[in-house]
C-alpha distance (Angstrom), angle and dihedral (degrees) to the residues before:
residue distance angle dihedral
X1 . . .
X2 3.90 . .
X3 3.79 113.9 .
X4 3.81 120.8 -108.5
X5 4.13 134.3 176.9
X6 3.68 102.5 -113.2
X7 3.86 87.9 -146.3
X8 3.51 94.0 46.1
X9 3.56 111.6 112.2
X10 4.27 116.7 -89.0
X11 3.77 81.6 -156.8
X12 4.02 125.2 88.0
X13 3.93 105.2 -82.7
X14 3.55 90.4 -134.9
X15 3.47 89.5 56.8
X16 3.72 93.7 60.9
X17 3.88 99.6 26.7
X18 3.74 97.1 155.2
X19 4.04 90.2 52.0
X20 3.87 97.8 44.3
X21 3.99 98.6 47.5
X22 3.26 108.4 95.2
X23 3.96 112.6 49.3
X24 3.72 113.1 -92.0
X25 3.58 94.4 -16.4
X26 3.37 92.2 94.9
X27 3.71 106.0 81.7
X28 4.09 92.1 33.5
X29 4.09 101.6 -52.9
X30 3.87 89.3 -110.1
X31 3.73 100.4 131.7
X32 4.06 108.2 114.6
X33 3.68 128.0 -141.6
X34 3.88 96.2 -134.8
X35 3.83 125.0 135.6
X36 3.91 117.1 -105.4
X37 3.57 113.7 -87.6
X38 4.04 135.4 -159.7
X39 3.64 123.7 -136.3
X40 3.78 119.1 -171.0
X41 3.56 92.2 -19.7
X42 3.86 90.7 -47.2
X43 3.78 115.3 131.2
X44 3.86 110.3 -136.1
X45 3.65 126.9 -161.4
X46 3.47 124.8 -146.3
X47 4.20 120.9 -55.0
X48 3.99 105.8 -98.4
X49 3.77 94.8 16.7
X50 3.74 137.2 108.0
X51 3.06 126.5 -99.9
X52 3.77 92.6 49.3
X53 4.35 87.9 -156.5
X54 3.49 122.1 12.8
X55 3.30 101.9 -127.2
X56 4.05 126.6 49.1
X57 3.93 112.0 -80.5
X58 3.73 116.2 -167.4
X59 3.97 118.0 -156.2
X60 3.80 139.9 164.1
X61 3.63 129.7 -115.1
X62 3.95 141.3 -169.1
X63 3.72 130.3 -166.0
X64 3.63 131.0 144.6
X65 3.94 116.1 -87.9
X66 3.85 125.5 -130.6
X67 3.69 94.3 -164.6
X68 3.68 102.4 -119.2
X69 3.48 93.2 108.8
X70 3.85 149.7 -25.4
X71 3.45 117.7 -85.5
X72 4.02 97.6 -134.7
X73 3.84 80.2 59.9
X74 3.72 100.2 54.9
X75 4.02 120.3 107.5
X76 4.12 86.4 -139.3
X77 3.92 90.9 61.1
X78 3.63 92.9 33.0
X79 3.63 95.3 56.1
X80 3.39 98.6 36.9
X81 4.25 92.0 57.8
X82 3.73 86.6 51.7
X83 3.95 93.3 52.4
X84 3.63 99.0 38.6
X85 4.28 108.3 35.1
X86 4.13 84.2 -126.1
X87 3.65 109.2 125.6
X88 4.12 119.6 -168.7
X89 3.34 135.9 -165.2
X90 3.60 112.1 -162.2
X91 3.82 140.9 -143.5
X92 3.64 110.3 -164.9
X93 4.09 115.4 167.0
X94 3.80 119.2 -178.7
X95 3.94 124.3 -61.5
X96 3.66 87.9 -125.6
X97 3.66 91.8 50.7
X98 4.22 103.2 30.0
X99 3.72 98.6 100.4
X100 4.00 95.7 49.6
X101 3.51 89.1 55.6
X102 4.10 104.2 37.2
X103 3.79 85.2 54.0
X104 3.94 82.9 50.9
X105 3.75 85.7 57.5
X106 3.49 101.0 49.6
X107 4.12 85.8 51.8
X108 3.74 92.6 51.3
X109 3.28 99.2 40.6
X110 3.99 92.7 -132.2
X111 3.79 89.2 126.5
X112 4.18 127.8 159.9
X113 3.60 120.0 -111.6
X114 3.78 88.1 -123.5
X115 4.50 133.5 36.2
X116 3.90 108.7 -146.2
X117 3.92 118.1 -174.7
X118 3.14 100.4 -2.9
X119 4.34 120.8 145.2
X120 3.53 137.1 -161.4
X121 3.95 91.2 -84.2
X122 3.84 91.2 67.8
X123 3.30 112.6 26.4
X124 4.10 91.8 35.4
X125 3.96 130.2 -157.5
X126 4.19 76.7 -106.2
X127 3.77 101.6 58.8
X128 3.56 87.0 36.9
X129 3.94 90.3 64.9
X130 3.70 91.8 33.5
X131 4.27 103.6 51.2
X132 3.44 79.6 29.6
X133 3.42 100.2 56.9
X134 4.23 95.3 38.5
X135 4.25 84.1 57.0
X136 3.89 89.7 -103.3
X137 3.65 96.9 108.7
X138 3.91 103.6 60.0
X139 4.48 114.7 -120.6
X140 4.12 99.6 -133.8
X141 3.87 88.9 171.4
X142 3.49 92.8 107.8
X143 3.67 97.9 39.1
X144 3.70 97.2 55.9
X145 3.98 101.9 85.7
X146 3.94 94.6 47.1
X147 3.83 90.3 38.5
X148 3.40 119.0 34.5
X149 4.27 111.7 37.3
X150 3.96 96.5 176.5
X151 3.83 101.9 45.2
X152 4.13 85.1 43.0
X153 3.71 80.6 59.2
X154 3.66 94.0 48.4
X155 3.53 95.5 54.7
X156 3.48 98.3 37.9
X157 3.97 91.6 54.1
X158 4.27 81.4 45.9
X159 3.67 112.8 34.2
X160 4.37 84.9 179.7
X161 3.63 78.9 71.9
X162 4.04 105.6 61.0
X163 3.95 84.6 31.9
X164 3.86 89.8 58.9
X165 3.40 99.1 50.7
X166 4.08 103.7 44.6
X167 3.76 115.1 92.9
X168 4.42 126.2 -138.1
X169 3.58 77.9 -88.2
X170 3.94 100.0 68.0
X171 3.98 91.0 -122.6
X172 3.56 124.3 114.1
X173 3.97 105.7 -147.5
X174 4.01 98.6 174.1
X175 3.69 148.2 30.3
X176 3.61 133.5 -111.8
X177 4.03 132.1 -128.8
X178 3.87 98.1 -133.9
X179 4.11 107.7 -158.2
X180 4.46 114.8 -160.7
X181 3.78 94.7 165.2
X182 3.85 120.3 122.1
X183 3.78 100.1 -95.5
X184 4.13 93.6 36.4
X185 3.76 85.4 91.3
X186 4.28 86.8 66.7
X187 3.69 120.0 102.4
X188 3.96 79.0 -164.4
X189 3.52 141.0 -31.7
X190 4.23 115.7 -45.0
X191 3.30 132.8 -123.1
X192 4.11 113.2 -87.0
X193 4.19 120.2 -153.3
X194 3.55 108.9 -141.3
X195 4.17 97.6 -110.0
X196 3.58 96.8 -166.5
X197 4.76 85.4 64.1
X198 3.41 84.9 40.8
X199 3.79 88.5 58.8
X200 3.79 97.4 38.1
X201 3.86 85.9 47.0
X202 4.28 88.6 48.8
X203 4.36 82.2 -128.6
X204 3.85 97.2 165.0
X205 3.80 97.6 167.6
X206 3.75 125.1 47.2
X207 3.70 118.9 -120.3
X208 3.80 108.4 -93.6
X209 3.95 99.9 -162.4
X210 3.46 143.4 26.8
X211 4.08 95.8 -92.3
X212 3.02 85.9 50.9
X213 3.67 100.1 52.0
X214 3.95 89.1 44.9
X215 3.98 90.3 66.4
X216 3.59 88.6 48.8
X217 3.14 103.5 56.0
X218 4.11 84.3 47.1
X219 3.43 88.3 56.4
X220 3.66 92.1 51.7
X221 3.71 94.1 51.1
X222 4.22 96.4 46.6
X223 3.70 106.0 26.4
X224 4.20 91.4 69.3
X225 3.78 84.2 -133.4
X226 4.31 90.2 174.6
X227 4.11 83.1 66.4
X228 4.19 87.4 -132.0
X229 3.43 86.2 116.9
X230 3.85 100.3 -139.7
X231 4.06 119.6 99.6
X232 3.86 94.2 -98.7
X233 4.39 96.4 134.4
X234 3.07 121.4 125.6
X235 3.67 102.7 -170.8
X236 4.43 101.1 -166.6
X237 3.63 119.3 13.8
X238 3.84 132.3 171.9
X239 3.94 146.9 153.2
X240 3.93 113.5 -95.0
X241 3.26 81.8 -35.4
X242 4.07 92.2 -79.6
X243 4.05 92.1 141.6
X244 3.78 97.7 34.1
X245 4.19 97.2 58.1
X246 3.79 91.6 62.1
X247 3.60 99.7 37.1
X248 3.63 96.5 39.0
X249 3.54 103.6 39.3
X250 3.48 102.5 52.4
X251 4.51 72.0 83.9
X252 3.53 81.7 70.7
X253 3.82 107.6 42.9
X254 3.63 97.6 -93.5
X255 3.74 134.3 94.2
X256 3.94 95.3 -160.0
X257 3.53 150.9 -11.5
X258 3.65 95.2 -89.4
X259 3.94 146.9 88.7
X260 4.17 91.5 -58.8
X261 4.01 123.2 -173.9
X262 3.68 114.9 -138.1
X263 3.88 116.8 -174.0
X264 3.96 89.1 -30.3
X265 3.86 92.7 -50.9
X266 4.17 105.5 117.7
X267 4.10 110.9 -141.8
X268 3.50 138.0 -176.6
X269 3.63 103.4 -138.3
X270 3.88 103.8 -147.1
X271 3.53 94.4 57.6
X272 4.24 87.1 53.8
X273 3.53 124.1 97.7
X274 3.44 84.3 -138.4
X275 4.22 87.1 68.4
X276 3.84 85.8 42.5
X277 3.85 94.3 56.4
X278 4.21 82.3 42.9
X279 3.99 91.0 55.2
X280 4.29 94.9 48.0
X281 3.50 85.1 52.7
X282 3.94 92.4 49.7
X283 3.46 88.9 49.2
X284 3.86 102.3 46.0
X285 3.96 84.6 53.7
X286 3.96 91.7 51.9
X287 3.68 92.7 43.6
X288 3.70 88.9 52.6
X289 4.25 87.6 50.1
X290 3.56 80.0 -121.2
X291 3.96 86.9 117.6
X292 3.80 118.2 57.6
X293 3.83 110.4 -87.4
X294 3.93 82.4 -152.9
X295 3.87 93.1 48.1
X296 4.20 94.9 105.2
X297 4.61 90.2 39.8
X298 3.62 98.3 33.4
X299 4.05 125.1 106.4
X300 3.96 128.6 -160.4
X301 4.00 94.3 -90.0
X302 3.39 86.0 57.0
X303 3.54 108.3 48.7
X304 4.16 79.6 43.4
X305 3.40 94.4 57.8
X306 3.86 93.9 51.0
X307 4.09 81.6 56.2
X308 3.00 92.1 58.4
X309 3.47 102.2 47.8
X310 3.45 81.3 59.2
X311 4.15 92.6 -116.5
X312 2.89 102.5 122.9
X313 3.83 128.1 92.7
X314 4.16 119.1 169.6
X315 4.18 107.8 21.5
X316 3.90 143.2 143.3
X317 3.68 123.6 -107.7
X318 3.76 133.5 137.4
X319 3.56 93.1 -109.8
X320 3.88 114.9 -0.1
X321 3.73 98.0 -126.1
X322 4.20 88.9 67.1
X323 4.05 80.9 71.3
X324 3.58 107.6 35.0
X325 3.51 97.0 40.3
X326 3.85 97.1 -129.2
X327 3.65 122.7 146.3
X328 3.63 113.1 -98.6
X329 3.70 100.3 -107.6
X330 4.06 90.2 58.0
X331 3.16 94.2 52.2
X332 4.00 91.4 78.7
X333 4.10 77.8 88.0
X334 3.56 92.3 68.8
X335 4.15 105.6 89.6
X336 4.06 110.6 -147.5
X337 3.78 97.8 -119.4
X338 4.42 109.0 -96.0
X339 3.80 107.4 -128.3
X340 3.51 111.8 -105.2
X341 4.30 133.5 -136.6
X342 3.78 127.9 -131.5
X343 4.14 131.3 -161.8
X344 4.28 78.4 -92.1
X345 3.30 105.3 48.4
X346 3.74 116.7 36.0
X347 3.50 99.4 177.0
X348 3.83 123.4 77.5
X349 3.97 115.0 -115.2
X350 3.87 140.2 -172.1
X351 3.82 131.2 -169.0
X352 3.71 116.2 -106.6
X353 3.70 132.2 -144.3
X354 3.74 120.0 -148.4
X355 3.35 96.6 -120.1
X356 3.63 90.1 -134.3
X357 4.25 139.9 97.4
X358 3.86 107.2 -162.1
X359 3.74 129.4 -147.7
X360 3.39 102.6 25.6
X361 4.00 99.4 137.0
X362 4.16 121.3 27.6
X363 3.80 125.0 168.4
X364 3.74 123.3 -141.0
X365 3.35 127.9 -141.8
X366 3.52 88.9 -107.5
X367 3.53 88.9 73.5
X368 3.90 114.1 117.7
X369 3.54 97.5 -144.8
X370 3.66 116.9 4.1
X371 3.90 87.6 -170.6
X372 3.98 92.3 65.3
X373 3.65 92.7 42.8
X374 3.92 90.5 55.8
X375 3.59 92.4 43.3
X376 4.06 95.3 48.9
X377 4.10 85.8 48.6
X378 3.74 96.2 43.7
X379 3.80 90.1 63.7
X380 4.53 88.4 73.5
X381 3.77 76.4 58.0
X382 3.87 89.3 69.9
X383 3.95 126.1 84.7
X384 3.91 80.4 -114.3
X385 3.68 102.0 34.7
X386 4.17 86.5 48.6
X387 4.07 87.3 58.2
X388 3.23 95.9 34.1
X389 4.06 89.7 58.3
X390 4.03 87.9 46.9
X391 3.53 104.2 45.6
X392 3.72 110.5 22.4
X393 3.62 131.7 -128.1
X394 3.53 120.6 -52.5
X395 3.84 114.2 -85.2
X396 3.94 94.5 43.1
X397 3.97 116.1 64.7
X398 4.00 93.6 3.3
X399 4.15 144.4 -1.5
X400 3.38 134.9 -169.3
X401 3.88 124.7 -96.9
X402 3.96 121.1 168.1
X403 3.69 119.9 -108.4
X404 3.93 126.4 -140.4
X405 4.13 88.9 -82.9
X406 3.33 87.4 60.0
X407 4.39 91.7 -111.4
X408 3.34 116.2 145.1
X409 3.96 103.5 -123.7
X410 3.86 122.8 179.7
X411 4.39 110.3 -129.3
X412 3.56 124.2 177.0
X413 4.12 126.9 -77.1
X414 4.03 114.1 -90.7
X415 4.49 81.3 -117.3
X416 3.89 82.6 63.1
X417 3.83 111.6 106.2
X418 3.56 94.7 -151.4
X419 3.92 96.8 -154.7
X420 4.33 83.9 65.5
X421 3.23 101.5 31.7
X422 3.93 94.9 147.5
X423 4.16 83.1 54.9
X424 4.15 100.3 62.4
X425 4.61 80.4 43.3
X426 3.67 84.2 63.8
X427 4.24 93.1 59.2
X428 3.98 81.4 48.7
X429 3.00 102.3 52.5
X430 3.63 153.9 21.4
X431 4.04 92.2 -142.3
X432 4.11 90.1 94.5
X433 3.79 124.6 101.2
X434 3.88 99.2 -10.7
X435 3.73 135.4 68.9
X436 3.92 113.3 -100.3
X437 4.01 130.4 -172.7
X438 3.71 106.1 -89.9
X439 3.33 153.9 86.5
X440 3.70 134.2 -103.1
X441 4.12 114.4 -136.7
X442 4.05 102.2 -163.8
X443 3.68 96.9 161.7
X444 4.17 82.7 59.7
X445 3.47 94.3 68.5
X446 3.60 95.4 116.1
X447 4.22 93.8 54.9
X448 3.88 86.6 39.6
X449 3.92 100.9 32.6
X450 3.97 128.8 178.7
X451 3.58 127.0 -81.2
X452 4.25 113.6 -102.5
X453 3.49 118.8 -147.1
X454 3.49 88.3 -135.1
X455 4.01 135.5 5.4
X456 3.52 106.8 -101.7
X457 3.37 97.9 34.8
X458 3.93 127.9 92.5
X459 3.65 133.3 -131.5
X460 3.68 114.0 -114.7
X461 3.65 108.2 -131.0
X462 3.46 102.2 161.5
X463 4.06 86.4 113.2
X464 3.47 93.0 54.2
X465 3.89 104.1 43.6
X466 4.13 84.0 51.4
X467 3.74 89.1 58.3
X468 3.95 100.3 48.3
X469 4.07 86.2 36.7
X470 3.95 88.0 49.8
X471 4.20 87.7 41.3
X472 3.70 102.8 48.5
X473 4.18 87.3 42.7
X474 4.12 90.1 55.5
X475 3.27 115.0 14.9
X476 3.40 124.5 16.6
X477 4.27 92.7 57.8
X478 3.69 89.2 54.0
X479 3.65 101.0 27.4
X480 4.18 110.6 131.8
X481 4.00 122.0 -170.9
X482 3.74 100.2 -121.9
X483 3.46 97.6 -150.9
X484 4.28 125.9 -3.2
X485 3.83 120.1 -111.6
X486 3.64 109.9 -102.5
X487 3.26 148.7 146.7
X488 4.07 122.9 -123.2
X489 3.38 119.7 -159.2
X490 4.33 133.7 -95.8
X491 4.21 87.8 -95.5
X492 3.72 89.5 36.6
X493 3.81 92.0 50.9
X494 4.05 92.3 43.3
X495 4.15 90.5 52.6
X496 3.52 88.5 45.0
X497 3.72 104.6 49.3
X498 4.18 80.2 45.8
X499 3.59 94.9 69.6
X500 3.91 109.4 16.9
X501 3.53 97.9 69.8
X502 3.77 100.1 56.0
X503 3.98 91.2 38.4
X504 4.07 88.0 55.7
X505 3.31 97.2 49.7
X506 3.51 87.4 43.9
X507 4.06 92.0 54.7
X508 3.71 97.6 45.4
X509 4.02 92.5 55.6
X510 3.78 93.2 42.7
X511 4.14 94.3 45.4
X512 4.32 82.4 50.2
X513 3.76 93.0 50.4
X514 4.17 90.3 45.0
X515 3.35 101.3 46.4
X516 3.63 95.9 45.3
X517 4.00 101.4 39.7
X518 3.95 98.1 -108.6
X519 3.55 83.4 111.7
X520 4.21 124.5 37.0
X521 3.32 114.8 -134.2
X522 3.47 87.8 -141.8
X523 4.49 76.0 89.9
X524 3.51 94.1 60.5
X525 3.68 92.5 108.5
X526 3.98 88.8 50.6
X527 3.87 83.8 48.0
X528 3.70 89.7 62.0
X529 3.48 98.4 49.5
X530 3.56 94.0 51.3
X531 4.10 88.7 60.6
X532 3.70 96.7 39.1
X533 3.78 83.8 57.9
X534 4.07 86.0 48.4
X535 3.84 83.1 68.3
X536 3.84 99.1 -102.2
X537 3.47 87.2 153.3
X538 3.78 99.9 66.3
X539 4.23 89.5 37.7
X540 3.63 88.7 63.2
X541 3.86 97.1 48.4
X542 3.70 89.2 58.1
X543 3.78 94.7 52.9
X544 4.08 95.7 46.1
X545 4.56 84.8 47.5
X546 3.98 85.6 52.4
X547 4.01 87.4 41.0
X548 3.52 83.4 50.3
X549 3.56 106.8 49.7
X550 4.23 87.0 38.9
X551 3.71 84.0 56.1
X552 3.18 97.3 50.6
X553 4.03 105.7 50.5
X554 3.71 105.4 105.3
């Protein structure tokens, strides 16, 4: 098989002149100059080259199917057999049914030699530790730096990363999905202001604390700012409250109702004073009717409908054009909502996402050569590798053609209904409804650009550029990680699970009967007892040792 550079562009050079001159520095410079080496009898080419071994290595894989299409028949797998000499054949049962039946594996011992798209809800921090821990699950800790060149770059540019991902045990048994894309930095969707009230209201600068906010939301309930001239606002609305806690609290000091870390000091937050100021505030706003009155009963179709009724005027939603019903180019009226201060907590403040999926590739110890396997997955860790994985190679979901400037420009296949575009990526590749080990690269999108529907036309990203504008502006400069991946261990997890589920459920009825009056919170001191006596105490000490110890991997 001819030789290639595995970071060297699968594009046309002259396409991406600027990124190919140079030798291999092109697609990230990571290809080394070490000799070939053999491992168990396995003959490996050179690090950051194709073919991965020089001669043809056959393996097994599992991952969860979505049902678009078999993953033998995918161009992603296809392509990437050809290039690298590793040939799989894959068992993929149903999403709905993939745990059941990798857990079944693990108990019969008729395990792949390689885990593909799997996520922390199948193969779990627990079996992690546990197959891990009996030799099933496959240490790669120490093959990482001779194996993999562009995820020991990610990791070594974000230490979090390698700290999330290694167990009590000092053995990291999985790899992550790492996400760098505009919206990555949500824990969930924001908050959106209605744009067209804030027009008929002539509200030109977002409120900036919570007073502030308060005679908003006033205004939005008296000032009949949908024009239908009947007292239909509601000015704040939410689901349980689920997107309101960590957009809301952050006000208070918090970013969520949850175990949160705050300058190495582990809290639970409903036992803080910072919660308690949190849950006046939530109830001055519903006794006003400034909060939805439906907000704990409610479901999605009915907050929707209110959307689209155009009543309401502050709400969650991943984008805020899946509640009001607007196309997606007006929705650049709808502001994201600007965290707000409070007399406690004088400094503005976001929630944070991780930025990170774990355990979404494992090898077993069935696996023939564990150093090929890491070295075929490390290439979706590339710039290239990372597009390659979410568009395909070029012939399947898109080509190039040359538009009337003479550029090339890549547009979508003729077999590509271009109404469902995302549908015909799904029988390309696996990189649809599951996590995957890779990277995303947004900041490449000029070397790695979009896909046109036709040559001389251009993609409208006016959508997209008002989402990362609106993200960096009020989120991502105040964004804090609530709480640090990690993993606790089996005795950890067992004393935990003891006392959080009785505690939570305890919480969410007690926040309910607050906010809304069933409850003064005249009892909040009674309310405190009651969890202390849940053990609260003892949950919190487990969470600042696994801090600890997370901390404290170098």
């Amino acid at each position: 098989m001819k030789k290639s550079k595995v970071l060297t562009s699968l594009f046309v050079c002259g396409f991406l002149l600027s990124a190919c001159s140079g030798g291999n520095s092109g697609s990230g410079g990571n290809a080394t100059e070490t000799s070939k080496q053999t491992e168990e009898g396995v003959a490996l080419g050179t690090v950051g080259e194709f073919p991965i071994v020089e001669e043809k290595l056959s393996m097994t894989m599992m991952g969860p199917g979505v049902g678009m299409a078999e993953w033998i028949d995918m161009p992603v797998f296809k392509t990437m057999a050809e290039k690298s000499n590793i040939d799989f054949t894959f068992t993929t049962p149903p999403m709905a049914d993939f745990a059941t039946k990798l857990n079944l594996a693990f108990a019969s011992g008729d395990l792949p030699d390689v885990l593909f798209g799997t996520d922390a809800n199948s193969l779990t921090p627990a079996m992690e530790m546990d197959y891990g821990g009996q030799g099933i699950l496959v240490p790669i800790e120490e093959l990482i730096e001779e194996n993999m060149p562009n995820f020991s770059k990610i990791i070594k540019e974000d230490p979090n990363i390698a700290k999330s991902i290694t167990t009590p045990d000092g053995h990291i048994y999985s790899l992550p999905m790492v996400s760098r894309g505009s919206t990555a930095i949500w824990p969930r969707g924001p908050l959106w202001y209605n744009g067209d009230w804030l027009e008929e209201l002539n509200v030109s600068e977002l409120p900036k604390t919570t007073d502030e906010l308060f005679d908003l939301l006033v205004r939005f309930r008296d000032e009949d700012p949908n024009g239908n001239g009947k007292a239909d606002e509601i000015p704040l609305t939410d689901l349980k409250m689920e997107s309101l806690r960590p957009w809301l609290m952050p006000a208070f000091g918090l970013t969520d109702r949850t175990i949160e870390e705050i300058d190495g000091t582990v809290v639970y937050a409903p036992v803080t004073d910072n919660y308690k100021e949190f849950v006046i505030y939530m109830k001055k706003l519903y006794g006003e009717k400034l909060l939805d009155q439906e907000v704990y009963s409610q479901a999605n179709e009915q907050k929707k409908a209110k959307g689209q009724n155009d009543q309401l005027g502050l709400f969650p939603a991943w984008y805020s054009f899946f509640v009001t019903g607007k196309e997606e180019k007006d929705a650049v009226v709808d502001p994201m909502y600007y965290p707000v201060t409070s007399s406690i907590q004088k400094e503005r403040m976001a929630p944070g996402s991780p930025r990170m999926s774990r355990a979404t590739f494992a090898i077993t110890s069935q696996n023939p050569s564990p150093a090929a396997t890491l070295r075929w997955v490390d290439y979706f860790y590339s710039p290239e590798g990372s597009d390659f994985l979410s568009k395909g190679p070029e012939g399947a979901l898109w080509e190039y053609e040359t538009n009337d400037k003479g550029e090339q420009v890549r547009v979508y296949t003729d077999g590509v209904d271009l109404g469902n575009t995302e549908e015909f990526r799904a029988t390309v590749t696996p990189n649809y409804g599951i996590t995957v080990p890779t990277m995303d690269y947004p900041e490449l999108v000029d070397q790695y650009p979009l896909i046109l529907e036709e040559a001389n036309t251009e993609k409208d990203t006016s959508f997209e550029d008002f989402i990362a504008k609106e993200t960096e502006e009020k989120v991502t400069q105040f964004a804090k990680v609530t709480f640090p991946l990690l993993y606790l261990t089996k005795e950890e997890s067992d004393a935990v699970r003891n006392i959080e589920t009785d505690m939570q459920t305890y919480v969410d009825q007690m926040e309910a009967k607050f906010i809304t009056g069933v409850e003064p919170i005249e009892n909040w001191d009674k309310y405190i007892k009651t969890i202390e006596g849940m053990g609260v105490e003892e949950y919190v000490s487990i969470y600042q040792n696994a801090y600890d110890r997370w901390a404290s991997i170098k």
